[in-house]
VMD Tcl script that draws the C-alpha trace (Angstrom):
set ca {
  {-76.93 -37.49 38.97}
  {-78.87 -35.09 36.67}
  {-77.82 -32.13 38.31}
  {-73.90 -33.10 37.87}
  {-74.53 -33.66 33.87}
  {-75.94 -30.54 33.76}
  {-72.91 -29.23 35.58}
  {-70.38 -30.74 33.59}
  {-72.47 -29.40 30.52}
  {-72.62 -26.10 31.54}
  {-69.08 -26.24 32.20}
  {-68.30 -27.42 28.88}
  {-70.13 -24.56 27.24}
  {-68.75 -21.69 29.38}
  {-65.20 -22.96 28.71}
  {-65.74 -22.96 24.81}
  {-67.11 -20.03 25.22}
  {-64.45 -18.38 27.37}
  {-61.72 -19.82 24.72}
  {-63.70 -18.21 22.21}
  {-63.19 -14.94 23.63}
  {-60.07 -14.21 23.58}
  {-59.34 -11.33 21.57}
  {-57.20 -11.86 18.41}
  {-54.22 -9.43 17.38}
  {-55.81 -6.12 16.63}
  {-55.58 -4.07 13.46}
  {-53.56 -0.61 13.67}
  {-54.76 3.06 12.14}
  {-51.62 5.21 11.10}
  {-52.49 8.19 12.21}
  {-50.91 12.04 10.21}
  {-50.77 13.91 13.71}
  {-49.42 13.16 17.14}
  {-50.73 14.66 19.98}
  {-48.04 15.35 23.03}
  {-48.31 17.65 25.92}
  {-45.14 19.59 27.78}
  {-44.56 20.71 31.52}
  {-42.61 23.42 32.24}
  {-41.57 22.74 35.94}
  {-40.54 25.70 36.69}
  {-43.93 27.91 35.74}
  {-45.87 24.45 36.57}
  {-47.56 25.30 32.55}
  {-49.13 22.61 31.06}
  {-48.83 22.93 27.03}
  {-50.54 20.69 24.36}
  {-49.26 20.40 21.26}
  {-50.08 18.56 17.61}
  {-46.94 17.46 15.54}
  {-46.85 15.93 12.10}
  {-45.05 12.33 11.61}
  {-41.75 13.15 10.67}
  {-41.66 17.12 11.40}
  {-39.65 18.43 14.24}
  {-41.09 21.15 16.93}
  {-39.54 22.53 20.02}
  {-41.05 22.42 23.36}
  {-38.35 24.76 25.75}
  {-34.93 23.09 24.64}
  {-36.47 19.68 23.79}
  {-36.79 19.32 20.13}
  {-39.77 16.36 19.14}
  {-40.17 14.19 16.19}
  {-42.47 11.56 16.10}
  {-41.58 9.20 13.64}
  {-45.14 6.87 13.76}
  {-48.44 7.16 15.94}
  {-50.76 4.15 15.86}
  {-54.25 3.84 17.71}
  {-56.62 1.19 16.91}
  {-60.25 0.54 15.69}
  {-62.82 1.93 18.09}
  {-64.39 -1.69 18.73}
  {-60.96 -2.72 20.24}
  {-59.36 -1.96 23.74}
  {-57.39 1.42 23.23}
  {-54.14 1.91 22.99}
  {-52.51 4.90 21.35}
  {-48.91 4.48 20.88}
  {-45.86 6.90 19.05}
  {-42.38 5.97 18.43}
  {-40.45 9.21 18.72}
  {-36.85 10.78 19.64}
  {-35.94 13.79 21.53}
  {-33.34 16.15 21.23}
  {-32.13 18.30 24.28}
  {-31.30 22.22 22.59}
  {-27.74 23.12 25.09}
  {-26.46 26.27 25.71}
  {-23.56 25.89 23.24}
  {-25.98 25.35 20.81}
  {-25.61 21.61 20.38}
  {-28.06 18.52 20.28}
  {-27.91 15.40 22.64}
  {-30.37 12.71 21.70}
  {-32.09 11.92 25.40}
  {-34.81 9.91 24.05}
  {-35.80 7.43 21.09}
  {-38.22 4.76 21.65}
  {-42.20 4.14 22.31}
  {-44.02 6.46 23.65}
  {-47.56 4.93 25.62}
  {-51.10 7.47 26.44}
  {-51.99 5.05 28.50}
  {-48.50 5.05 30.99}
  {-47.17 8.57 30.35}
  {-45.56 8.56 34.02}
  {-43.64 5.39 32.46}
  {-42.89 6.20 28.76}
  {-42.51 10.12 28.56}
  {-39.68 11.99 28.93}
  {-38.27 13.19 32.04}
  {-36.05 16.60 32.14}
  {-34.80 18.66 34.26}
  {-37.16 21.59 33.22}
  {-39.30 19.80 30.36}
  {-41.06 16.63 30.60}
  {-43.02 16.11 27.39}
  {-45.66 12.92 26.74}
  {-48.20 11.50 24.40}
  {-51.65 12.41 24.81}
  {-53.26 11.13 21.82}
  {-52.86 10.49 17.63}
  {-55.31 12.06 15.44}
  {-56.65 12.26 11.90}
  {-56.07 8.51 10.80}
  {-58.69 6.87 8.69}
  {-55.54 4.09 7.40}
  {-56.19 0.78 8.45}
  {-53.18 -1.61 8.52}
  {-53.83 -4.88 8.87}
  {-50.72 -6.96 10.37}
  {-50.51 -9.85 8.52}
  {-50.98 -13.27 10.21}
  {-47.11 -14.69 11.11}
  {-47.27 -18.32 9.50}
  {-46.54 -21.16 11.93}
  {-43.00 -22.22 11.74}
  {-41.97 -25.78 10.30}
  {-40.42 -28.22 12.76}
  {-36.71 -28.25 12.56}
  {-35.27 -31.15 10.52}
  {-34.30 -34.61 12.33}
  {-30.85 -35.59 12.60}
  {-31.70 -39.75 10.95}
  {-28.42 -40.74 13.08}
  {-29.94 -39.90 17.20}
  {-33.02 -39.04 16.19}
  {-33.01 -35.46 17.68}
  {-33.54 -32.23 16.06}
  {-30.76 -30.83 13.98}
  {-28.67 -27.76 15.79}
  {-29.70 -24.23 14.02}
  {-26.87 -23.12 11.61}
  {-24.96 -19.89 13.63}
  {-24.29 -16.68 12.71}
  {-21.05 -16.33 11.45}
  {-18.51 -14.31 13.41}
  {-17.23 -12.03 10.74}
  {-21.27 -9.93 10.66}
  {-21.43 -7.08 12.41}
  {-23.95 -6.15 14.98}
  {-25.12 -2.21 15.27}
  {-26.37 -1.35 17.75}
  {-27.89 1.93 18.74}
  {-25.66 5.40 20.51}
  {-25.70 5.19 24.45}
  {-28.34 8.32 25.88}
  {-26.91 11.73 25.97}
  {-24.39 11.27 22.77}
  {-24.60 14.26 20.77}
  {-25.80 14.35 17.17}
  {-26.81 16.54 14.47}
  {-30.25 18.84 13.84}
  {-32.03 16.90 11.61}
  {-34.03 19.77 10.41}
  {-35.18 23.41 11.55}
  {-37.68 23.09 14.16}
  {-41.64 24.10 12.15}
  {-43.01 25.45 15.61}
  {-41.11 26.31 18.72}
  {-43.34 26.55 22.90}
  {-41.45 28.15 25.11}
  {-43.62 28.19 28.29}
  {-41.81 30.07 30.19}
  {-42.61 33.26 27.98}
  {-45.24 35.56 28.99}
  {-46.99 34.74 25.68}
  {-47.27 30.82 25.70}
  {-47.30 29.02 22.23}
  {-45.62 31.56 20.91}
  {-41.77 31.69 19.02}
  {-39.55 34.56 20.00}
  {-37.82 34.45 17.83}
  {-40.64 35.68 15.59}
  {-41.64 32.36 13.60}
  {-44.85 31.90 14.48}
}
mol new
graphics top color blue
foreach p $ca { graphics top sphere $p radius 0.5 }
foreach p [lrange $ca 0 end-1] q [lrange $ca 1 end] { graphics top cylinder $p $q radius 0.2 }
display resetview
């Protein structure tokens, strides 16, 4: 009989324990610099490449512009993430948007871009000492009773007249946002470089 108390107690003890180890929301750093890297399938090159948040570069005809890059603390699990949208460069000298949305280090194969020449991914974010704390989402009252059936009171709807945006379908073409600060063209016999004479 002593051996089952102790059992049970032991029990007890791991599964406080084990509840008490679940980790809690992490903090973010905003990091300055986003780190992606670019493969040029037909030479098989492999390019890395910084970019600051909010400037444009161009990788082959894929213009880049990361918009945010978050890692967090170095006690926590890692995960480095970018939100970012990607312009294809045609022929004609016109821009298709082929890509907006989270980019993931840890899954490039399932959050990078895929081209037809270029695929381009996020490696890392650097240079962020900013720590953003997410604030703690306050838990939400229950929803008024209805005195007559005692059941909760429908949700008041939308009404019809709002309008919803919602975002371009892939491949729709749109404007240069702004002249591209550093252009890779892998497939020239100096790599990294511009030909165009820029950098």
């Amino acid at each position: 009989m002593l051996s089952l108390r102790r059992i049970l107690a032991f029990a007890a003890v791991s599964g406080a324990a084990l509840a008490l180890a679940v980790p809690a929301k992490a903090d973010r750093i905003r990091n300055p610099t986003a780190v992606f890297a670019g493969l040029d399938k037909i030479t098989g090159r492999i390019i890395s490449f910084e970019v600051a948040i909010d400037e444009t570069v161009q990788f082959g005809a894929l213009q880049i512009t990361p918009r945010v890059c978050w890692t967090r603390p170095p006690t926590e699990a890692p995960q480095t993430t970018s939100f970012s949208e990607v312009d294809e460069v045609t022929f004609n000298n016109e821009y298709r948007r082929i890509f907006t949305g989270w980019m993931y280090a840890s899954s490039p194969g399932l959050h990078g871009v895929e081209h037809a020449i270029y695929d381009v991914w996020l490696t890392d974010c650097k240079g962020g000492t900013e720590l953003v704390v997410d604030p703690k989402e306050p838990e939400a009252p229950p929803p008024p009773l209805n005195p007559d059936q005692r059941r909760p009171a429908r949700p008041a709807q939308a009404p019809p007249s709002q309008r919803i945006d919602v975002a371009p379908p892939q491949g729709v073409p749109v404007q240069p946002r702004q002249t591209p600060s550093q252009r890779f063209f892998p497939t020239n016999p100096a790599p990294g470089r511009d030909p165009a004479g820029g950098n």
